[in-house]
N, C-alpha and C positions, 0 to 999 in steps of 0.2 A: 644700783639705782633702778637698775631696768626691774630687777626682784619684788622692787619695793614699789612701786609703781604697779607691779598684776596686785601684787597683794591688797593693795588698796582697792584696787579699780575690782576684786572680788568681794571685799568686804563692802564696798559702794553694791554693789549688785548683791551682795543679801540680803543687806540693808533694806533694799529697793522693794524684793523679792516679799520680806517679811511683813513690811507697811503696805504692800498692795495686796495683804491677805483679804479675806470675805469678811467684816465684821460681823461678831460672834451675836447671834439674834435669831431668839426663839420667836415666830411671828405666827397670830392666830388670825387673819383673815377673811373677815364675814362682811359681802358688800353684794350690791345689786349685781345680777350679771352685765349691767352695760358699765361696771365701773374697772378699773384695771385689778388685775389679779395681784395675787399675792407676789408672783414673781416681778410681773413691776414695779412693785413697793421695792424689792427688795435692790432691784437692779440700781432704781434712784436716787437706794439710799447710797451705795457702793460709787453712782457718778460724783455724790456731793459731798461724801466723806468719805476717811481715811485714817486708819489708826497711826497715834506718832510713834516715828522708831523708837523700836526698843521697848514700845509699850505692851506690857500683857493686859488684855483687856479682860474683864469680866463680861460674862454675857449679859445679854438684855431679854429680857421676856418681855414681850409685847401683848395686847390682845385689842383688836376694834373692831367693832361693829357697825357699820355706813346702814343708814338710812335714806330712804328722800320720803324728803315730808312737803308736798305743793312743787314748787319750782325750785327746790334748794337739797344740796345732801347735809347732811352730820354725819357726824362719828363720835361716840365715846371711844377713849383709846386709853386702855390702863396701860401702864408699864413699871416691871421692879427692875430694878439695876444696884447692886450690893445692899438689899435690904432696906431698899428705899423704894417706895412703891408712891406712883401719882395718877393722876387722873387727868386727862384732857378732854374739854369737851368742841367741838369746832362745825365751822358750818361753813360752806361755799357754793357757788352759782350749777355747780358744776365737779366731777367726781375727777377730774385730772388736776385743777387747781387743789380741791384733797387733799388728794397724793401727794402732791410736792411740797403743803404744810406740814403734813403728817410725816414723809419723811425728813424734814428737817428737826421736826419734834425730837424723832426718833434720832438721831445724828447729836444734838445736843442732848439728851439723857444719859448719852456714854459720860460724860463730865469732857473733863480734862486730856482724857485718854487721845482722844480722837479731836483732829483738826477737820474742822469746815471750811471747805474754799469760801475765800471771802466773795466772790460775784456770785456765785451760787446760791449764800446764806440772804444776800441782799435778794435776790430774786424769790427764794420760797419764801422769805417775808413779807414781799410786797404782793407776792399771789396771795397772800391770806389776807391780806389789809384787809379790814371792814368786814371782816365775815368768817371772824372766827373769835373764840373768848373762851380760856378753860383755866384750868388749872395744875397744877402736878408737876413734871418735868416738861420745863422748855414754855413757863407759861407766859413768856415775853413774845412766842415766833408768828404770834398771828395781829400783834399790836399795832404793827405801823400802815401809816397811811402813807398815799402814794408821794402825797404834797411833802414829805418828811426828807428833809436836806439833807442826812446824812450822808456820810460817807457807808460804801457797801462794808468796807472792813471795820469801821466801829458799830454798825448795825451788828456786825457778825458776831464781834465782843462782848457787844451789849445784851447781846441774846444768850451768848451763851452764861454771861456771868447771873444770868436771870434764872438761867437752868440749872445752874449750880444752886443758888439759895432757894428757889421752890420744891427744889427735889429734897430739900432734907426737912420740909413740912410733909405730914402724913394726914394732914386735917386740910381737903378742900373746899375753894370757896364755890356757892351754889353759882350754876349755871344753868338755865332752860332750855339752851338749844336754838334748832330751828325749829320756828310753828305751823301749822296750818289747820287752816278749816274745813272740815268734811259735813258733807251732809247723809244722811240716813233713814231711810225707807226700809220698816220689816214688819214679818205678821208673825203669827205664832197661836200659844198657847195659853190662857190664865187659868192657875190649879190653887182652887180654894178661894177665893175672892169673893167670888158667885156660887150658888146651890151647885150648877155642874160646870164642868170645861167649858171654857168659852174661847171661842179665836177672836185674838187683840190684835189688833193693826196700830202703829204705830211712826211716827216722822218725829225726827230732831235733830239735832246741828252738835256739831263736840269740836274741842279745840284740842287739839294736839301737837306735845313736842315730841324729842324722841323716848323717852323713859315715861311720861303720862301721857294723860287724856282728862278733861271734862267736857260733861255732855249733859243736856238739855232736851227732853223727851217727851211729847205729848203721846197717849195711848186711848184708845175707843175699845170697848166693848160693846159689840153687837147685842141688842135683845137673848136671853138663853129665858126659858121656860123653863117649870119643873110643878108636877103636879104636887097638891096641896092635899085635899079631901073630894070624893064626888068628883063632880065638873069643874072644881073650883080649881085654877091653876094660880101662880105665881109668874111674875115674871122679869126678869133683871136684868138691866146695861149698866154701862159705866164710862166714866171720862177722867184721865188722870194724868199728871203729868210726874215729871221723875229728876232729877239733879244727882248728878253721880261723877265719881272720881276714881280714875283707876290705874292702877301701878302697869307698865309694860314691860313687856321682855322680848326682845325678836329670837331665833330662831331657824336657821336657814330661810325661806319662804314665807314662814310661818310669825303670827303677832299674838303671846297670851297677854291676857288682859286680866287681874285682879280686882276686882272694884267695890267698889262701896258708897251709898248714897241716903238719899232718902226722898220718901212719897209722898204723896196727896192725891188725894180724886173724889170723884162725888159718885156713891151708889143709888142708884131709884129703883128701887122695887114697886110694881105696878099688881092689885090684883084684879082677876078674869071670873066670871061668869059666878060672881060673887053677890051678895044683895046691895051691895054698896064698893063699884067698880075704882076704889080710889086708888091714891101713890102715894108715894115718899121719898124722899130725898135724903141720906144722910152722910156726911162726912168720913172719910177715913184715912187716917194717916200712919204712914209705916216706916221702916226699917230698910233695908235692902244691904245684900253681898249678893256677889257673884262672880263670874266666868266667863270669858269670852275668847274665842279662837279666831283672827282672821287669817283669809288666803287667798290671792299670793300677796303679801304686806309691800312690799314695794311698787306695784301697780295702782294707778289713781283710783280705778273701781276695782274692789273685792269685797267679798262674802266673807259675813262675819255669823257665827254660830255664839247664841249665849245661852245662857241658862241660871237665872236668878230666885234666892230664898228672900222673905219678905215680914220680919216681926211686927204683927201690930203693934202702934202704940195704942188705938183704940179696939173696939170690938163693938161697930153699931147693928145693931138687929133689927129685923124687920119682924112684924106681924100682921094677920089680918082680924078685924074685928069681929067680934065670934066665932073667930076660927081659931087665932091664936099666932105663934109663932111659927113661921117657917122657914125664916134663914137668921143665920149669927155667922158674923165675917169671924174667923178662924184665928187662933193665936198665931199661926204660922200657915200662909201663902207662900207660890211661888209662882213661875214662870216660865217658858223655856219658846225660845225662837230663834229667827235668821232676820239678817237686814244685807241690804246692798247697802255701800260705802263707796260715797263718791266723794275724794278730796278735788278741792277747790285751789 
């Protein structure tokens, strides 16, 4: 008896040994520096889960990228687990409440494999209450509200049997994130609009989640000059405004920005020392792509670098009478400058 007694009490201890292993998790990590590291993800998720014996687990690949957009973070967080690939998208007050949804997420993606303490699973759900909404694997764990009766361990059920049937959808539903409003102040360059270069000063307001932007832009053109014939010169400003939308990507530090919109402004060509000192006003409406780099993306103010191409849809021309023509707005304009980025 006494034989059979180690025996067991070593198979209890491999037993023990084998379930208190590290769960297998390939993890990509991209977060503000004041949010917790990777290793803290990793450690929380090892307090709140635990593979069940005897279970060979498949690994998980993980990847998130934390944001803070205004007074809130997100995260996109992909994850495959045997060929089943989801998406989450979440948002909270604060980068440690994150965490503890995020590892819960992640904790329920394994499936079945892996047990979640039930006080644990009730607790990273109720940290997410109200501030989070995605999709993919585990897209039940950010649901509940604080007011919700349950009990912790059918919460913990409930969520995972939630991770279970979302995880084997591969078609997500849309989620926007967290938003916020910035403002923007920049000057620059206009190439082709006007006879010569002219520097545009500009102000606008953009709304942003984590993955877009729209933005709302007014721009001025200072007077530019350009001689005509003799003494006779030319001379031309501008007022325009701009509506655009743009795809993002973070980046360590770094925010590209893909965009695309369209124009309006009003051009007035004025002539000088002329027999007949008149002006004009004419319309022009355009196209717009472009590019834009900010840095550092996670601080409220940074400097943003863009640089935009501009298809007319018009092409209005200016002349002067008995002199003739001396400007025609270009089939293709463009642009290039910096703005300060102050989120709100």
């Amino acid at each position: 008896m006494a034989r059979v007694g180690a025996v067991a009490a070593l198979l209890l201890c491999a037993a023990t040994a084998v379930s208190a292993q590290p769960l297998p998790l390939e993890l990509e990590w991209n977060a503000p520096p004041e949010c917790p590291t990777a290793a803290a993800v990793r450690a929380e998720l090892e307090r709140i889960a635990r593979a069940r014996p005897g279970e060979q687990l498949t690994p998980l690949s993980a990847r998130a990228e934390v944001t803070k957009a205004g007074g809130a973070y997100g995260v996109v967080l992909h994850t495959e687990h045997d060929g089943q690939r989801g998406e989450r998208r979440l948002q909270a007050r604060d980068c440690e409440t994150l965490v503890r949804t995020v590892t819960l997420v992640l904790a329920l993606a394994y499936g079945a494999g892996v047990e979640v303490s039930g006080a644990e699973a009730g607790a990273g759900v109720s940290a997410g209450a109200g501030v989070g909404e995605g999709v993919g694997a585990g897209a039940g764990a950010g649901a509940r509200s604080e007011s919700d009766t349950k009990s912790e361990s059918d919460t913990a059920s409930d969520a995972e049997s939630e991770s279970e049937s979302d995880t084997e959808s591969d078609s997500p539903s849309p989620s926007f994130g967290p938003t916020a409003w910035k403002l923007l102040l920049g000057a620059g360059a206009q190439l082709g609009g006007l006879p010569v270069t002219a520097l545009a000063a500009s102000a606008g307001a953009e709304l942003s989640g984590t993955a877009w932007s729209l933005s709302l832009r007014l721009t001025a053109w200072p007077g530019v000059s350009t001689a005509v014939v003799g003494d006779i010169d030319a001379r031309f400003d501008g007022l325009g405004a701009a509506l655009q939308g743009c795809r993002l990507a973070q980046a360590a530090s770094l925010e590209l920005a893909l965009c695309a919109g369209a124009r309006a402004a009003a051009l007035r060509g004025r002539a000088q020392n002329s027999a007949e000192d008149g002006s004009a006003t004419a319309p022009w409406y355009a196209l717009s792509a472009g590019v834009a780099l900010s840095w550092p993306r996670d601080r409220d103010l940074h400097v943003r670098i863009e640089a935009n191409i501009a298809p007319s849809l018009d092409r209005p021309e200016f002349a002067i009478e008995n002199v003739g023509p001396v400007h025609r707005v270009p089939a293709l304009s463009g642009d290039l400058g910096a703005a300060l980025v102050l989120a709100l």
